[in-house]
C-alpha positions in Angstrom: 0.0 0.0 0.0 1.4 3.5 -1.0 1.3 6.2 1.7 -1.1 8.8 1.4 0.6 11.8 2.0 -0.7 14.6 0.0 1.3 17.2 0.8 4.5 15.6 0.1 2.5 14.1 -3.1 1.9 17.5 -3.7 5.0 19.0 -2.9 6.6 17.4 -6.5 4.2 19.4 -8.7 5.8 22.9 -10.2 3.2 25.9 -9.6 4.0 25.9 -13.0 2.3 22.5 -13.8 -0.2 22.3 -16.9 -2.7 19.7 -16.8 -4.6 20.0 -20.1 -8.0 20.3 -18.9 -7.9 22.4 -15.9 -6.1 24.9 -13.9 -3.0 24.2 -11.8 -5.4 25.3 -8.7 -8.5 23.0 -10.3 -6.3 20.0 -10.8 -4.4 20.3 -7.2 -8.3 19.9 -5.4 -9.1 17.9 -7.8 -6.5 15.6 -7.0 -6.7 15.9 -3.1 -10.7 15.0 -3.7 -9.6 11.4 -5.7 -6.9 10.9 -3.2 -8.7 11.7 0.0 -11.8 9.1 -1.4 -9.8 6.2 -2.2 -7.7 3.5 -0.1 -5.5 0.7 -0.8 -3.7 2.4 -3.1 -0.9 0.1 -4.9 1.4 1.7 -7.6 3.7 -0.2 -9.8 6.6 1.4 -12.7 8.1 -0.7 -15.2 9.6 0.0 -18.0 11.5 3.1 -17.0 13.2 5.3 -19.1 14.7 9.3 -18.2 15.8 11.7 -21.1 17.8 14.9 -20.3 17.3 17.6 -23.0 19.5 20.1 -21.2 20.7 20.4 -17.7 17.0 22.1 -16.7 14.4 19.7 -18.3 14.1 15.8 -18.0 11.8 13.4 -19.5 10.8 10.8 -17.7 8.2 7.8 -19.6 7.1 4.4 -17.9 4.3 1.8 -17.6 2.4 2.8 -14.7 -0.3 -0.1 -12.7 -2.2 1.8 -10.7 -4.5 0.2 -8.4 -7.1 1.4 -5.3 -10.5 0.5 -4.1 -12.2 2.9 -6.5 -10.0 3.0 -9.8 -7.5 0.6 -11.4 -5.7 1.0 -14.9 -2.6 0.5 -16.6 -0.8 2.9 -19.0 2.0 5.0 -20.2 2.7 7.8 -18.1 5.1 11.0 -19.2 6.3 13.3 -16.6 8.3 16.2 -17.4 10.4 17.7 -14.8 12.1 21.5 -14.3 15.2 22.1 -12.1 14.0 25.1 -10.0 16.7 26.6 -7.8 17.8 23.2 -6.3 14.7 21.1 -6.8 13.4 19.2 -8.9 9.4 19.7 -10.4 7.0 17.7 -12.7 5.5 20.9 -14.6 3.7 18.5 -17.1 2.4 15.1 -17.3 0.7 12.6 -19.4 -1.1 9.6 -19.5 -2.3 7.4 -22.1 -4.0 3.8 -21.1 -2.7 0.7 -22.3 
């Protein structure tokens, strides 16, 4: 079972994040109301693979199996990350099912 903390969850996600459908504010209580109503949640990566385009952006692709007591799918998942100051933040992210 994965932990359910959201603030640290949270804490990975750029204020500069862009989520195709919604605001950065829309999708951040969006995603605090799907993760506060579901338990068990079990997460498994395969198939990883990282891609530096320069020394600020990374690409990161993988199969992701994402189980809880509400939802369960499998897909490809993209995740691109920005060095900002001395961290590390997904500003965009993808998935397509399987």
């Amino acid at each position: 079972m994965q932990s359910q903390n959201l603030p640290l969850y949270l804490s990975f996600y750029s204020t500069e994040f862009k989520d195709p459908k919604r605001s950065y504010s829309k999708w951040k209580a969006q995603r605090r109301r799907s993760l506060k109503n579901s338990s068990n949640i079990a997460i498994k990566t395969t198939d990883i693979k990282a891609q530096i385009s320069n020394k600020i952006f990374i690409k990161v692709t993988f199969i992701q199996r994402y189980i809880s007591d509400t939802v369960s799918d499998t897909g490809i998942k993209e995740m691109i990350w920005k060095k900002e100051e001395s961290n590390w933040k997904i500003i965009k992210e993808t998935w397509k099912p399987k």
